[in-house]
C-alpha positions in Angstrom: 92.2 100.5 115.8 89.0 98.4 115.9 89.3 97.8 112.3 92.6 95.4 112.5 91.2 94.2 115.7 88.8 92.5 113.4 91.4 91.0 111.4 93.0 89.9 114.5 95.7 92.2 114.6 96.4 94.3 118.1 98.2 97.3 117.6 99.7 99.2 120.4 98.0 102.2 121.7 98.7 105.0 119.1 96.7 108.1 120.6 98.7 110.9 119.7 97.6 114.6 119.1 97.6 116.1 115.9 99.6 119.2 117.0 102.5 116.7 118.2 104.7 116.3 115.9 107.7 115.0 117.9 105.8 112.5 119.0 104.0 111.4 115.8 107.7 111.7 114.3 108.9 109.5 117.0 106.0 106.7 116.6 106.9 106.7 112.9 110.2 106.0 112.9 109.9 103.2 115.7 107.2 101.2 113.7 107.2 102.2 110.1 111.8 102.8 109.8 112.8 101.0 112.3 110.7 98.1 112.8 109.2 98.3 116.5 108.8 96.4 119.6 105.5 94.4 118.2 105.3 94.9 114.9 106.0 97.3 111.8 104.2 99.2 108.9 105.9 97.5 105.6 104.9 99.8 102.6 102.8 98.2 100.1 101.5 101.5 98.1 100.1 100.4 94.5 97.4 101.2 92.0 96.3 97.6 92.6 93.2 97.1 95.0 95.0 96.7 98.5 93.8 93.7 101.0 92.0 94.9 104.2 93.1 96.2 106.6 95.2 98.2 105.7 96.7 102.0 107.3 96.4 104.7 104.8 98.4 107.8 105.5 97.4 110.7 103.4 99.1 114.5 102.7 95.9 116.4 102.5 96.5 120.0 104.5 100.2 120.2 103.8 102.2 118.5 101.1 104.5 116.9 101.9 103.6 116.1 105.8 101.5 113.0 106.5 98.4 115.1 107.9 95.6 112.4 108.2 95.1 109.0 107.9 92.5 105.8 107.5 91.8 102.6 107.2 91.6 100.7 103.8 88.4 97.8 104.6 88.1 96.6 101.1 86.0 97.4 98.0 87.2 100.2 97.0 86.2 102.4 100.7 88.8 103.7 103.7 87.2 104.6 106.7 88.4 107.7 108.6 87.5 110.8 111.0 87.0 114.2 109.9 87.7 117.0 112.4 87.6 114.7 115.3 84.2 114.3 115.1 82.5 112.5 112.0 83.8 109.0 111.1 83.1 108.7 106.9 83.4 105.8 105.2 84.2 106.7 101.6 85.5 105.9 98.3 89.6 105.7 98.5 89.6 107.2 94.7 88.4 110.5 96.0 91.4 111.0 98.5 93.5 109.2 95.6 95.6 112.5 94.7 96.3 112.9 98.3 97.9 109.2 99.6 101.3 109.1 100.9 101.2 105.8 101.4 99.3 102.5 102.0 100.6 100.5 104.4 100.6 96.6 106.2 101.5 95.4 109.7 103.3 93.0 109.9 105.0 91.0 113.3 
């Protein structure tokens, strides 16, 4: 994601589609449970202003499933794409009934 790339972080290649679910399952558990080859997720949700970058996973279709996520780039906004098409920058408070989680990669 360009947006850690910034921060100097290189993430591995994370291109998955949506309607795989064994293999969004799978990526999950490697990074964010079980720690990965380069890296992992740690969990750092709180209602305290989060330091960039961080991944924000939200449940917005489906309680319940993660179904979307973003980036968290500071002051408030995430950045993220809406129907594959549309990347919005926006204020995280709008989406703030729908987070899952806010995570940090750490190596």
């Amino acid at each position: 994601m360009e947006v850690f790339r910034r921060y100097g972080i290189t993430l591995r290649d994370y291109r998955i589609d949506a309607s795989d679910t064994a293999s969004i399952t799978a990526a999950a558990d490697m990074d964010v449970l079980n720690g990965g080859d380069a890296g992992s997720w740690k969990n750092v949700t709180s209602y305290n202003e989060p330091e960039p970058p961080r991944l924000v996973t939200f449940q917005i279709k489906e309680p319940g499933k993660v179904n979307h996520v973003g980036a968290y780039i500071g002051e408030g906004r995430v950045i993220h794409v809406l129907e594959r098409k549309l990347v919005c920058i926006e204020r995280i408070r709008k989406y703030q009934n729908f987070i899952e989680g806010i995570y940090e990669f750490k190596k």
